[in-house]
Backbone as numpy.savetxt, mean C-alpha at the origin, in Angstrom:
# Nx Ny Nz CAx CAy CAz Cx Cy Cz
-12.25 -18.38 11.18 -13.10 -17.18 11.18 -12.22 -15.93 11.18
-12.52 -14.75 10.47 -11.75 -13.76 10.55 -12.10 -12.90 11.56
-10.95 -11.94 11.99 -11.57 -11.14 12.65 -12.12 -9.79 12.57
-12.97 -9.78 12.69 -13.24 -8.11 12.06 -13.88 -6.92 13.05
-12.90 -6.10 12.87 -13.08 -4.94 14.55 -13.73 -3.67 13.13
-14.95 -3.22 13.43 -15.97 -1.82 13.10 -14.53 -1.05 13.52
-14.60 0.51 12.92 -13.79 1.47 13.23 -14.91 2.44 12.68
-14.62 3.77 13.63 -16.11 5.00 13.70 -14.70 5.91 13.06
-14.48 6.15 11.97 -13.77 7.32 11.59 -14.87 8.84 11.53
-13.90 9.52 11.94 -14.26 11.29 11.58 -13.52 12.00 10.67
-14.26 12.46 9.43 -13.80 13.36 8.75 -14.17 14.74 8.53
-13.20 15.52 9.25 -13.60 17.12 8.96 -12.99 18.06 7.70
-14.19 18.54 6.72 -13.37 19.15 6.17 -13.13 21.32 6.43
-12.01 21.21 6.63 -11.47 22.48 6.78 -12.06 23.59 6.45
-12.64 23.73 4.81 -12.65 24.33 3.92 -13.80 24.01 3.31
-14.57 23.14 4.16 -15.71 23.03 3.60 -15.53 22.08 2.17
-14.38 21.96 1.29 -14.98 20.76 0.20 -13.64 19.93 0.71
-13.43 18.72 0.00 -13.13 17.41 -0.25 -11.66 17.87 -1.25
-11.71 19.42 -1.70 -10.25 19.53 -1.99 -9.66 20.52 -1.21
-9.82 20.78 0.18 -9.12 21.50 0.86 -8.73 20.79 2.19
-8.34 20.84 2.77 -7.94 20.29 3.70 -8.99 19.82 4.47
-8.10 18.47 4.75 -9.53 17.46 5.49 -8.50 16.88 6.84
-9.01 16.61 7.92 -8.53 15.81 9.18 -9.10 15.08 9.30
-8.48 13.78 9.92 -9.28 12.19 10.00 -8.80 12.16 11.35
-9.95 11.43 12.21 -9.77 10.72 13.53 -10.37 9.45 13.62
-10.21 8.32 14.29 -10.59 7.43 15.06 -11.02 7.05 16.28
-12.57 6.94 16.91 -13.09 7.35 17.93 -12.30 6.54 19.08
-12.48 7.38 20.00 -11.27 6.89 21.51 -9.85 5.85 20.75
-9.19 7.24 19.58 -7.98 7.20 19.40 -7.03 8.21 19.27
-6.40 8.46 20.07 -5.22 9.70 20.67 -4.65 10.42 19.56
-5.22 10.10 18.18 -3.98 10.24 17.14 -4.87 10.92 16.48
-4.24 12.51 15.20 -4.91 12.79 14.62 -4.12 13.19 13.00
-5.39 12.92 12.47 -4.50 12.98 10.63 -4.65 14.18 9.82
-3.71 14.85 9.55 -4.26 16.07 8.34 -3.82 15.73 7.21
-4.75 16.01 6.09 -4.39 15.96 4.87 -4.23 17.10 3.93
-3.01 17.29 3.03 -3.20 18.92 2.72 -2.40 18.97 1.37
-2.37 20.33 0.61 -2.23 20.31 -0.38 -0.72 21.04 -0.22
0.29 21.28 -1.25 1.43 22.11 -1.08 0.84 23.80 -1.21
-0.13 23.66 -2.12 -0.53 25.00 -2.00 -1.35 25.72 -0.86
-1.72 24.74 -0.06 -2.23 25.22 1.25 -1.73 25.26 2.50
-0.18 25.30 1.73 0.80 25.71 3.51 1.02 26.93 4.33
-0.02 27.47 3.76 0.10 28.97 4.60 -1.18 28.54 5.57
-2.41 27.83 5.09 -2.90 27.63 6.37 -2.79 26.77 6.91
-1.89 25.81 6.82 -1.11 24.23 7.31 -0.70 24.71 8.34
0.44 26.08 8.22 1.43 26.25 9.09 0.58 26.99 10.24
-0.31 27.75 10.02 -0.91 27.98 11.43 -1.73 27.12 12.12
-2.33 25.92 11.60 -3.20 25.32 12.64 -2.07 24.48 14.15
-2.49 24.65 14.91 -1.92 24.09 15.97 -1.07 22.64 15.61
-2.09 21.87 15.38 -1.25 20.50 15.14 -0.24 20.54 14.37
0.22 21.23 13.33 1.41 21.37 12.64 2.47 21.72 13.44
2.02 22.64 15.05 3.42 23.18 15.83 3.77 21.79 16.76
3.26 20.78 16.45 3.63 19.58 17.11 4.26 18.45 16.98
5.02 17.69 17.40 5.74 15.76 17.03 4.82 15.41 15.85
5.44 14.43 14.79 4.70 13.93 14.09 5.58 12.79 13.11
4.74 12.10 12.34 5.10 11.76 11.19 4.11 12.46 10.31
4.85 12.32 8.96 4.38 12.56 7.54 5.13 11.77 6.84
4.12 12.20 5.29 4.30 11.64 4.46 4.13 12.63 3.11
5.18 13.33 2.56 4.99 13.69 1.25 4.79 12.74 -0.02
3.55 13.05 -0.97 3.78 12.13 -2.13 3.55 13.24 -3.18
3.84 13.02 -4.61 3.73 13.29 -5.58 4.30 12.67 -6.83
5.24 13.22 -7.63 5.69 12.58 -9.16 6.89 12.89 -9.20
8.09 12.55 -10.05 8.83 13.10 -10.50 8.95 12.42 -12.22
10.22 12.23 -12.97 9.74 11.76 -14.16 9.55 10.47 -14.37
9.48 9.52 -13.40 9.60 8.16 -13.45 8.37 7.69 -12.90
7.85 8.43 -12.03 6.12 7.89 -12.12 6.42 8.50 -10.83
5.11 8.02 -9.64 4.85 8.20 -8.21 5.79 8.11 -6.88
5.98 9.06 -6.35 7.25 8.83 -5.50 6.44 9.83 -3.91
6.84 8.64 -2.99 6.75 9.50 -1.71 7.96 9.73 -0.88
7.61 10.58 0.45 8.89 11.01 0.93 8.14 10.42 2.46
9.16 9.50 3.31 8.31 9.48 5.20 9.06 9.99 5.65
9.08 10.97 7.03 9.95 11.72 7.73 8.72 11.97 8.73
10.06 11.89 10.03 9.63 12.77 11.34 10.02 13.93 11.46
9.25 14.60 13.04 10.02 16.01 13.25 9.44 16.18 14.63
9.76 17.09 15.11 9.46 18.09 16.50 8.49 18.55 16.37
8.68 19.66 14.96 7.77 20.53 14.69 7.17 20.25 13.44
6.16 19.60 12.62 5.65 19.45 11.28 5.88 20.52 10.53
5.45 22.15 11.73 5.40 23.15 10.43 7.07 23.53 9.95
7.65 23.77 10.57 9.09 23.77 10.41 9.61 22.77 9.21
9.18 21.45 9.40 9.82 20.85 8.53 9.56 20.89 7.19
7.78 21.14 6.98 7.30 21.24 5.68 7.98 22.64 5.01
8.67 23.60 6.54 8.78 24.93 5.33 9.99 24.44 4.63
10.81 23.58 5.01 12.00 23.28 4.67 11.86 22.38 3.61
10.77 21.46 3.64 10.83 20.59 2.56 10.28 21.43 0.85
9.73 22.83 1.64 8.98 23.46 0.00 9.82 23.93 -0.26
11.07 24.45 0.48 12.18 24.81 -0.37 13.63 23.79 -0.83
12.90 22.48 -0.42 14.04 21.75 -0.17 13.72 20.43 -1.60
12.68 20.52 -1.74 11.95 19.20 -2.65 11.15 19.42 -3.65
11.44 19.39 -4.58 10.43 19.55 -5.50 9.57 18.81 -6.19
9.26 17.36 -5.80 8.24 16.73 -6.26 7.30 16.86 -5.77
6.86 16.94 -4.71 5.92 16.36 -3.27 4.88 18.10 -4.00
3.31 17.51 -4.31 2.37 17.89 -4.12 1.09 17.82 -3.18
1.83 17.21 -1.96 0.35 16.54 -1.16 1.27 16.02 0.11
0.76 16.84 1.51 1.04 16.10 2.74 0.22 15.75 3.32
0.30 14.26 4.20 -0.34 13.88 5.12 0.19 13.80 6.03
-0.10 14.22 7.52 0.95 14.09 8.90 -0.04 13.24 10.16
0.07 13.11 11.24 -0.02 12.61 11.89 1.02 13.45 13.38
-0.45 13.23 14.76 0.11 13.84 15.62 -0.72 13.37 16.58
-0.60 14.09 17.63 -1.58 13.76 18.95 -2.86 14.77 19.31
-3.58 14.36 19.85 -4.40 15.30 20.12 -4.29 15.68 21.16
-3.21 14.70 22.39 -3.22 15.04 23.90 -1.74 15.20 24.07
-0.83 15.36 23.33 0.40 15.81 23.04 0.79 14.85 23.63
0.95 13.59 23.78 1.69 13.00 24.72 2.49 11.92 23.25
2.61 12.48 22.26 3.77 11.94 21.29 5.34 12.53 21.08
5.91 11.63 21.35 7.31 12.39 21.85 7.99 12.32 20.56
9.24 12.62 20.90 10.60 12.69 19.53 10.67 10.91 19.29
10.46 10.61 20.73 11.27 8.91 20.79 9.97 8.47 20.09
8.88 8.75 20.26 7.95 8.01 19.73 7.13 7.87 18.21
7.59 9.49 17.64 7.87 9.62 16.06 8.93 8.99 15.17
10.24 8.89 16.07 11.16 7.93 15.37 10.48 6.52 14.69
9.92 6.41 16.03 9.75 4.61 15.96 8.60 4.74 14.84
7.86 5.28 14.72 6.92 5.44 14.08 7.28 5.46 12.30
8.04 6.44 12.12 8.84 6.41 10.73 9.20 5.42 10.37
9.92 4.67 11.41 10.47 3.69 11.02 9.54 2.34 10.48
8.63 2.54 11.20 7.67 1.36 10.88 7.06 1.50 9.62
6.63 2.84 9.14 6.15 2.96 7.91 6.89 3.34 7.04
8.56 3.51 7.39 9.36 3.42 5.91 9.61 1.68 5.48
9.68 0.88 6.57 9.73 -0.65 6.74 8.89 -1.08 5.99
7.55 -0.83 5.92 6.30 -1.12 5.77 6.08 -0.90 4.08
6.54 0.20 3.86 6.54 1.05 2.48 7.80 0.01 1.51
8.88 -0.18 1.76 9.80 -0.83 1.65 9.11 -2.04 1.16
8.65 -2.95 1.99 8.25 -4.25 2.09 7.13 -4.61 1.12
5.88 -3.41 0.97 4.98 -3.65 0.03 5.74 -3.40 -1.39
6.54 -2.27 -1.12 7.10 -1.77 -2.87 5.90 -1.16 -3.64
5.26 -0.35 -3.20 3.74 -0.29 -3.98 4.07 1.56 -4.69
5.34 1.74 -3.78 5.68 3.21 -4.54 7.35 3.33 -4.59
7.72 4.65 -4.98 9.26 4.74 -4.88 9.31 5.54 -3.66
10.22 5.41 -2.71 11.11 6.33 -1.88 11.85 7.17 -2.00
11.59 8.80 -1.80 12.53 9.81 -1.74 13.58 9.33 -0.53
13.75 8.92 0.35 14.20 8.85 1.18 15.62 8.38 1.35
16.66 9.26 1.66 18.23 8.61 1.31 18.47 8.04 2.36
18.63 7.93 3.26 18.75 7.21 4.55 17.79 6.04 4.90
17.83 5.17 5.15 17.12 4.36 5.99 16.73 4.73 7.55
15.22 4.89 7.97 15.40 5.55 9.32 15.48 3.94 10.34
16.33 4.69 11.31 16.90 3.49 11.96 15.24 3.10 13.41
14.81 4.39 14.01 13.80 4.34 14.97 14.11 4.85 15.93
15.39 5.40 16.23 15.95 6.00 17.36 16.35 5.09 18.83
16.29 5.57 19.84 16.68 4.78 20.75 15.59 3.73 20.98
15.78 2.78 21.57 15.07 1.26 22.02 13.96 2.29 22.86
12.79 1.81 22.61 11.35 2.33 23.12 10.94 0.78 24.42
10.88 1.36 25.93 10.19 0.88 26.48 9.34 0.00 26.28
8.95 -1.52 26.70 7.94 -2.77 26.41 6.47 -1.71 26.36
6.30 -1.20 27.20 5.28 -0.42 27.13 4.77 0.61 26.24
5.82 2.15 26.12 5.67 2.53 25.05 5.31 2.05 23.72
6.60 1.20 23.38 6.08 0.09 22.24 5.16 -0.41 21.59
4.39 -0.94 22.77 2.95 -1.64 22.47 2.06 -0.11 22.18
2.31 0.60 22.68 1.39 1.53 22.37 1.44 2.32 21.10
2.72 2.56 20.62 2.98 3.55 19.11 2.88 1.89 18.20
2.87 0.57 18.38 2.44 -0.38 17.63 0.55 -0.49 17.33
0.11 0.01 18.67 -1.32 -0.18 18.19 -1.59 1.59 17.36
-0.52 2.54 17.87 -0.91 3.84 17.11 -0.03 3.86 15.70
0.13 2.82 14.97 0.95 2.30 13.80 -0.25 1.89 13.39
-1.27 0.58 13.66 -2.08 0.76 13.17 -3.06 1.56 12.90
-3.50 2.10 13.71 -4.32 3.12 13.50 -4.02 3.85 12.26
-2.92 4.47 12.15 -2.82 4.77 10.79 -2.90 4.54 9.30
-2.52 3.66 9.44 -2.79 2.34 8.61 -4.32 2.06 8.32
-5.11 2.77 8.65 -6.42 2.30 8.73 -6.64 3.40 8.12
-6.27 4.83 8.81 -6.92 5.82 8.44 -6.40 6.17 6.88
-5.13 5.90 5.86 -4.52 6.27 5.26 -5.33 6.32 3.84
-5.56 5.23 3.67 -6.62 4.52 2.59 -7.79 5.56 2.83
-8.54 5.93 3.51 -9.56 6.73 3.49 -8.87 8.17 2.91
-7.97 8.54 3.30 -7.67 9.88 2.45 -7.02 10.07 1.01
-7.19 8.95 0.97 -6.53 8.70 -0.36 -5.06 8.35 -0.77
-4.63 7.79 0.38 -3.14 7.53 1.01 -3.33 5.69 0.47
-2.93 5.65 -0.63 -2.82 4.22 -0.92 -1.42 3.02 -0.57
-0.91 3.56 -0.81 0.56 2.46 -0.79 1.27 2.00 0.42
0.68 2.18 1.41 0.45 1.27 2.46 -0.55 0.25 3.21
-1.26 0.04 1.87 -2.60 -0.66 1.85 -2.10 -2.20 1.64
-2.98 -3.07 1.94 -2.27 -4.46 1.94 -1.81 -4.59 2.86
-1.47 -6.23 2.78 -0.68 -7.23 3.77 0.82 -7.68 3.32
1.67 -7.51 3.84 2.97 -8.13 2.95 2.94 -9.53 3.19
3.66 -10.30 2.73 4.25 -11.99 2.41 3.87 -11.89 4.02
4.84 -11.93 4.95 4.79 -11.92 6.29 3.67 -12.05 7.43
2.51 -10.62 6.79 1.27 -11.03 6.93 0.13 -11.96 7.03
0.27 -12.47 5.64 -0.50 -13.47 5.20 -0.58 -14.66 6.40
0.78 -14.34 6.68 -0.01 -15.53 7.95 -0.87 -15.32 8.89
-1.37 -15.47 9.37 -2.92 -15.39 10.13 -1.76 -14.79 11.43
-0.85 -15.63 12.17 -0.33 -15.25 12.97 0.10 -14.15 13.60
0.15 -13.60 12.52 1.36 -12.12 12.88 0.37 -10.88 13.42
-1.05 -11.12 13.83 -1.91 -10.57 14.94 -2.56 -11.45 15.77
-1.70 -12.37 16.13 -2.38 -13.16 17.40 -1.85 -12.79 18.59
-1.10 -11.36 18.68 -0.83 -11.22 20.03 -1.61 -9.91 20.17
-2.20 -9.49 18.69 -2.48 -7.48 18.42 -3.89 -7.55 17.63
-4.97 -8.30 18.43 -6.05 -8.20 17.85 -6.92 -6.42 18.09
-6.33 -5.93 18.67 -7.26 -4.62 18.81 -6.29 -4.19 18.25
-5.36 -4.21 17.42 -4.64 -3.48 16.60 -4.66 -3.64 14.68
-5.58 -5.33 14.57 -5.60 -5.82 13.62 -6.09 -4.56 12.63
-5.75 -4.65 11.50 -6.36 -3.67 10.55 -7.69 -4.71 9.82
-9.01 -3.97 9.60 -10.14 -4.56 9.16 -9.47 -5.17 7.61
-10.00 -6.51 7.43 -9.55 -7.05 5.97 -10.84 -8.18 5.82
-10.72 -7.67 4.12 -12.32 -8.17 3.76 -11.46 -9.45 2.87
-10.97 -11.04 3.20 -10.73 -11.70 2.71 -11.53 -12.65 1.73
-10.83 -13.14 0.86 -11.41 -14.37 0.23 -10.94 -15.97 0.57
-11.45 -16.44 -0.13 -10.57 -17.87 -0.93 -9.26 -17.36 -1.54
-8.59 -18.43 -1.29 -7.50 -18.54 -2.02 -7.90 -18.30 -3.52
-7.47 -18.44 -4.56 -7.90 -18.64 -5.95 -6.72 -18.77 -6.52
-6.52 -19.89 -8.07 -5.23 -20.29 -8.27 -5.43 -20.10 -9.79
-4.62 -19.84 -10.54 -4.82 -19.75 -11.82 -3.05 -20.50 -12.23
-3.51 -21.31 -13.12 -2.33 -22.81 -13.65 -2.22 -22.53 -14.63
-1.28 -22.45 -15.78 -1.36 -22.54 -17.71 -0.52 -24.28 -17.77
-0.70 -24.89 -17.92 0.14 -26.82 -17.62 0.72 -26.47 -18.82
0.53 -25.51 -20.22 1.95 -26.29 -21.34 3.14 -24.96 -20.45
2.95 -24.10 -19.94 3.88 -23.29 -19.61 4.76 -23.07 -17.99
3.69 -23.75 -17.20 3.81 -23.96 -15.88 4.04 -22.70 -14.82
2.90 -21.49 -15.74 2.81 -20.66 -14.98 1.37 -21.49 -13.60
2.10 -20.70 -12.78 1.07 -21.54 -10.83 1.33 -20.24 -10.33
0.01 -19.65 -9.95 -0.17 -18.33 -8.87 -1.16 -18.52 -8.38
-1.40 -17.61 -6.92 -2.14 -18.12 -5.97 -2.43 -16.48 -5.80
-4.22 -16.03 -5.58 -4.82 -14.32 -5.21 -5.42 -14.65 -4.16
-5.50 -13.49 -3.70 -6.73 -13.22 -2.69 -7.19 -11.88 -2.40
-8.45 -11.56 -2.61 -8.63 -10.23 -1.91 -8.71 -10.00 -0.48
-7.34 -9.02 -0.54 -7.60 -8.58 0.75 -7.13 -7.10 0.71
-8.53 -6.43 1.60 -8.60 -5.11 2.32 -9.12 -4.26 0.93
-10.06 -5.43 0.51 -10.86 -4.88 -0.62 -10.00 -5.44 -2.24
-8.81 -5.45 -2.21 -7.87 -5.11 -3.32 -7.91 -7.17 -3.95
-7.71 -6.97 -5.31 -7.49 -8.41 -5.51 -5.47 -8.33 -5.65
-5.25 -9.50 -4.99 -3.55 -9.45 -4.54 -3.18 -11.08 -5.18
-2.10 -10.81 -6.12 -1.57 -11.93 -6.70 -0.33 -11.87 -5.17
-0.19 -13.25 -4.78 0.59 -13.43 -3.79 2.07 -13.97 -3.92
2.86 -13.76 -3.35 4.31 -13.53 -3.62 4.46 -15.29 -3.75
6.02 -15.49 -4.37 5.77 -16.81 -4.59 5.00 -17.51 -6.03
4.45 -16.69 -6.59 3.64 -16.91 -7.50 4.80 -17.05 -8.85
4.22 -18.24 -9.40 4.99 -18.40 -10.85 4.37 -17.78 -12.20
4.91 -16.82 -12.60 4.06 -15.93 -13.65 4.91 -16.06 -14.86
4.10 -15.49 -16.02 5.06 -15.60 -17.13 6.23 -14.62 -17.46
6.91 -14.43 -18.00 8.38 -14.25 -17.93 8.70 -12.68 -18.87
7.08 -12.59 -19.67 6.88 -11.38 -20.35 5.68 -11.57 -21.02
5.22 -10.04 -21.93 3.90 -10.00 -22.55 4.28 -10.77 -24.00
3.08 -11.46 -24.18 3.07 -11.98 -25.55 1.73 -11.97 -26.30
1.75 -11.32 -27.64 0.74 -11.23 -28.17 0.72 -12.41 -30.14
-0.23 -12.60 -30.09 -0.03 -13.41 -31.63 0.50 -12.39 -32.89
1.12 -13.00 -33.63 1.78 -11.96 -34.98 0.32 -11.70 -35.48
0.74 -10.05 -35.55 -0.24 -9.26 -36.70 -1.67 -8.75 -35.76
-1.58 -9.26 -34.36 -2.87 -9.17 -34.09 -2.66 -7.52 -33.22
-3.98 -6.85 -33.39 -4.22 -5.65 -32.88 -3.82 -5.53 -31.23
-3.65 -6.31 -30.60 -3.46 -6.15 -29.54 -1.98 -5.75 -28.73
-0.77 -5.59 -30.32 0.41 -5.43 -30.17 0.58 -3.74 -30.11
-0.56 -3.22 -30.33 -0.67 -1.71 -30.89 -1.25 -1.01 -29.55
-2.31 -2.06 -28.79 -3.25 -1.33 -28.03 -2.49 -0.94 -26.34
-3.67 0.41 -26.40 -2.60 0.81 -24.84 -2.60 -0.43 -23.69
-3.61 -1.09 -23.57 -3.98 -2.28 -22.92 -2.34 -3.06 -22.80
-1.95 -3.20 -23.89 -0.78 -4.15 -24.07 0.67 -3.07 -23.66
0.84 -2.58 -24.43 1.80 -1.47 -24.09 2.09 -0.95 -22.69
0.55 -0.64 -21.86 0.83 -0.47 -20.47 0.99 -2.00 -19.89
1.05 -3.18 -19.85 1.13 -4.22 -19.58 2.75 -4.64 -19.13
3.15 -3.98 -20.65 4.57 -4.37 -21.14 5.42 -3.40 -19.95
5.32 -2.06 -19.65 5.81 -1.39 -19.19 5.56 -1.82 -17.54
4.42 -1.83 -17.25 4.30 -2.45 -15.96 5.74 -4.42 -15.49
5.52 -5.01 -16.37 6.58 -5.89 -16.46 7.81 -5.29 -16.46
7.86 -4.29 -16.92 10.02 -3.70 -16.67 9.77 -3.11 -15.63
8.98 -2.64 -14.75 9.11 -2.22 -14.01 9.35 -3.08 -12.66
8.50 -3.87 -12.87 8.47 -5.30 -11.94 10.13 -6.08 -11.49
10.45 -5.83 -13.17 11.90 -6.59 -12.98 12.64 -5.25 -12.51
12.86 -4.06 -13.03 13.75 -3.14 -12.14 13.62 -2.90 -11.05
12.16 -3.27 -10.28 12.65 -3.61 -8.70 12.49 -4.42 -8.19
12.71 -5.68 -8.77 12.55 -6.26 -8.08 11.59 -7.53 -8.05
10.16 -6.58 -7.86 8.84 -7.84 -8.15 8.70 -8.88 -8.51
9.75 -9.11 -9.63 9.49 -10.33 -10.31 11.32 -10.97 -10.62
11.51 -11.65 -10.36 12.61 -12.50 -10.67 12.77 -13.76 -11.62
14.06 -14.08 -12.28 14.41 -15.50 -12.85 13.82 -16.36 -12.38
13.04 -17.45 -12.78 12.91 -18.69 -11.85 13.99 -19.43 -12.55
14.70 -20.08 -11.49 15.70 -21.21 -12.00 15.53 -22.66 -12.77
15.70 -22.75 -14.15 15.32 -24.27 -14.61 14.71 -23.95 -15.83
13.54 -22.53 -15.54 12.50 -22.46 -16.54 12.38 -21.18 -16.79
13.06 -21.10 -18.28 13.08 -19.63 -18.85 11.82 -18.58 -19.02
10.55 -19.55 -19.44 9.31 -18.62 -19.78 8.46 -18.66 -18.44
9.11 -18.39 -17.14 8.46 -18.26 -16.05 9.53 -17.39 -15.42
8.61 -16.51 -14.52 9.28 -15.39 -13.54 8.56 -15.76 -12.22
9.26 -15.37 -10.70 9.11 -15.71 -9.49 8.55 -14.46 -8.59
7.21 -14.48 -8.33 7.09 -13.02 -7.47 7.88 -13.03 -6.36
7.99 -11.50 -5.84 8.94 -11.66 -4.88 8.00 -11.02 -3.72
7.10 -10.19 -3.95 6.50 -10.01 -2.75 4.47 -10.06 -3.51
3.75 -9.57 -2.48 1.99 -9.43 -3.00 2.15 -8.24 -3.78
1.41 -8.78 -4.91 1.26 -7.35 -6.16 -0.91 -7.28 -6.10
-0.84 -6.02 -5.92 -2.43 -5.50 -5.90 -2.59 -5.56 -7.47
-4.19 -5.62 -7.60 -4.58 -5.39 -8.99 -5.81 -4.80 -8.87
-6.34 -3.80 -10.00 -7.64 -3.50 -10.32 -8.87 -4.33 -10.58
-8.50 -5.90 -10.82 -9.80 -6.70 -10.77 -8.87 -7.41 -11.28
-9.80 -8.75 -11.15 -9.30 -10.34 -11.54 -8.27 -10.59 -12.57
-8.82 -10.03 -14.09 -8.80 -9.90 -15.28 -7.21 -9.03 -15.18
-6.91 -8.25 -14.71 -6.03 -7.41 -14.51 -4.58 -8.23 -14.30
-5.26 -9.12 -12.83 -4.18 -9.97 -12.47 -3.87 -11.04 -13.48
-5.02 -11.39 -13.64 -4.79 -12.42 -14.83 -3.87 -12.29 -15.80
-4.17 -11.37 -16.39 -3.44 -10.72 -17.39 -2.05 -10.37 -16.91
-1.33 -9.98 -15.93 -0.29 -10.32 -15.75 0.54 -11.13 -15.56
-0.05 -12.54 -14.85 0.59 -13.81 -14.66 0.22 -14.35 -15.85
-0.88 -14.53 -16.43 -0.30 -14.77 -18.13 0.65 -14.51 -19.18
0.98 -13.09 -19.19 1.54 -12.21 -19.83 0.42 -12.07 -21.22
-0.53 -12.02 -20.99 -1.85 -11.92 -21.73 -2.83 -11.36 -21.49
-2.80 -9.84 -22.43 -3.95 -9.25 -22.19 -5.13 -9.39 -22.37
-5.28 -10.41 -23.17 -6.70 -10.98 -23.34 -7.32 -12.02 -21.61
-6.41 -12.24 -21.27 -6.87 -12.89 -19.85 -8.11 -12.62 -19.42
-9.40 -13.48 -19.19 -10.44 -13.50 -18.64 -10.11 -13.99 -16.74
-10.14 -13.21 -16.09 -9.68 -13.55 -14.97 -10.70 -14.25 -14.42
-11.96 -13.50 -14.38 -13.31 -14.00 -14.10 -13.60 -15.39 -14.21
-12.88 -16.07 -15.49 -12.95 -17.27 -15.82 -11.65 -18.29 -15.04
-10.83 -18.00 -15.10 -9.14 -18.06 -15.36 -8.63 -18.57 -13.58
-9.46 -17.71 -12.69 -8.92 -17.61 -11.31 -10.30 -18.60 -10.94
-9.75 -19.79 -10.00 -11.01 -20.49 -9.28 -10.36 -21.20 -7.99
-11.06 -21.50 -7.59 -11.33 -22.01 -5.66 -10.53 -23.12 -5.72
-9.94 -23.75 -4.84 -9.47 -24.95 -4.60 -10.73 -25.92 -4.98
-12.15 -25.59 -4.88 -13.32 -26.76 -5.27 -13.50 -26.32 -6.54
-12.97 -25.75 -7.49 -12.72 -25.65 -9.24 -13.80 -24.32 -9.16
-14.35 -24.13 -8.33 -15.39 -22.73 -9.10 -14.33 -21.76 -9.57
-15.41 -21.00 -10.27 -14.54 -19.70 -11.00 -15.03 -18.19 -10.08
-13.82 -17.64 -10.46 -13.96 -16.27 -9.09 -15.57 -15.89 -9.54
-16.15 -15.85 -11.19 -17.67 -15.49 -11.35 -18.22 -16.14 -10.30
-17.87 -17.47 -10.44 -18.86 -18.60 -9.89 -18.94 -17.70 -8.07
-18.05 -18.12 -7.74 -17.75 -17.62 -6.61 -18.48 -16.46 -6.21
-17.75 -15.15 -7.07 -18.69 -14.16 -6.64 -19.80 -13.81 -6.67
-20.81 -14.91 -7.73 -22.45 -14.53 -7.74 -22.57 -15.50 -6.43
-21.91 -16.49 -5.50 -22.51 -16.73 -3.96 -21.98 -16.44 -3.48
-21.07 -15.09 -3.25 -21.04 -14.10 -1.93 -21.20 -13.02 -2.31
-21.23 -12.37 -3.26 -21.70 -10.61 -4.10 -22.70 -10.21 -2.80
């Protein structure tokens, strides 16, 4: 049985719309979230919570696609003035602080650290970040447990503001285990079935699951080795394929996907890759954009994810 803990989030917006600054809370949780634009650091820097301990998170672009920045500080507003003259990708901060001030220097370290770890481990974006943050000095058994359950919390709230790439479970996760000591810390996850999709003349074998809404091809997974389309056919032209192809070099330049040893037209995931729907994933562990995932992905009892999803939809 899974476990699943309700969470009462609050969202205020600042400015009255959904593109000005918004704050997120979690009811009887100490921690509070702002979300903000680069162009709205003149009223960033006066609200109170900015003169306080924190983490953040800058994201934006540079020419290689999506890139964020994690960092602590003393003071949030201080640091952001330094980062607008210091960085030039970052269009969008999110920070994190207390509402009862009782978040210290020692306890933002540790905090960074967990979500540059975290960020690291999914690979779901690039890192501005030249240093590795270490966490600062060893945090008290006590403290600990507490910036671990205020780690999740964040983690919960992030995805609601539109803070994606710390969404998911890494390899590590997946085991049921790794919240059997931190059930009031668990993050809510809407799981499935396993689901396995096989090709036998090529010996691509991968294993999905949705979790925390997202469909996730799981690490370990034997996928094909690149995109392949039939000679002459339209699908060598279409953006469908082209973005396919590019998503695969990217996979191998960091990483994602590796040699499997023995067997040339197969590659080895290296950690959980999210997808936009079945078909999506499909289409990657095939190396085929025509992939019907709907069809393609089924249960250990042979149904198909359709089958499946018209008895739990």
């Amino acid at each position: 049985m899974v476990y699943v803990q309700s969470r009462h989030v609050s969202l205020f917006l600042v400015e009255g719309t959904f593109g000005g600054i918004v704050t997120a809370e979690i009811m009887n949780w100490t921690g509070h979230v702002l979300k903000g634009r680069r162009s709205q650091l003149s009223s960033i820097y006066q609200r109170d919570e900015a003169k306080r301990p924190g983490v953040y998170i800058l994201t934006g672009e540079d020419d290689e696609g999506p890139l964020a920045y994690i960092g602590q500080t003393d003071c949030i507003a201080e640091r952001l003035k330094q980062h607008n003259t210091g960085k030039e990708f970052w269009d969008e901060v999110v920070f994190v602080t207390s509402k009862d001030s009782n978040l210290t220097s020692a306890h933002v370290r540790y905090l960074e650290a967990r979500l540059y770890q975290r960020a690291m481990e999914l690979k779901r974006i690039r890192l501005d970040n030249g240093n590795e943050p270490k966490g600062g000095a060893q945090l008290p058994d006590a403290d600990r447990s507490d910036m671990d359950y205020f780690f999740h919390q964040i983690l919960i709230l992030l995805p609601v503001l539109g803070v994606e790439f710390l969404r998911g479970k890494t390899a590590k996760e997946m085991n049921r285990g790794a919240y059997e000591n931190d059930m009031d810390a668990m993050p809510d996850q809407s799981e499935s079935p396993v689901f396995m999709l096989s090709v036998q003349w090529n010996g691509v074998s991968a294993k999905a699951q949705i979790v925390d809404g997202e469909f996730t091809v799981l690490a370990d997974s034997l996928v094909a080795c690149e995109v392949t389309v039939k000679e002459g056919s339209k699908a060598a032209s279409s953006p469908s394929y082209n973005g396919l192809k590019a998503f695969f070099q990217r996979c191998r330049d960091d990483g994602t996907i590796v040699a499997n040893p023995g067997n040339g037209h197969l590659s080895r995931l290296t950690r959980n890759v999210q997808f936009s729907s079945p078909s999506a994933a499909a289409a990657f562990v095939k190396g085929n954009v025509s992939a019907n995932g709907r069809k393609d992905w089924k249960t250990t009892d042979g149904r198909t994810y359709a089958a499946w999803e018209a008895t739990n939809g």
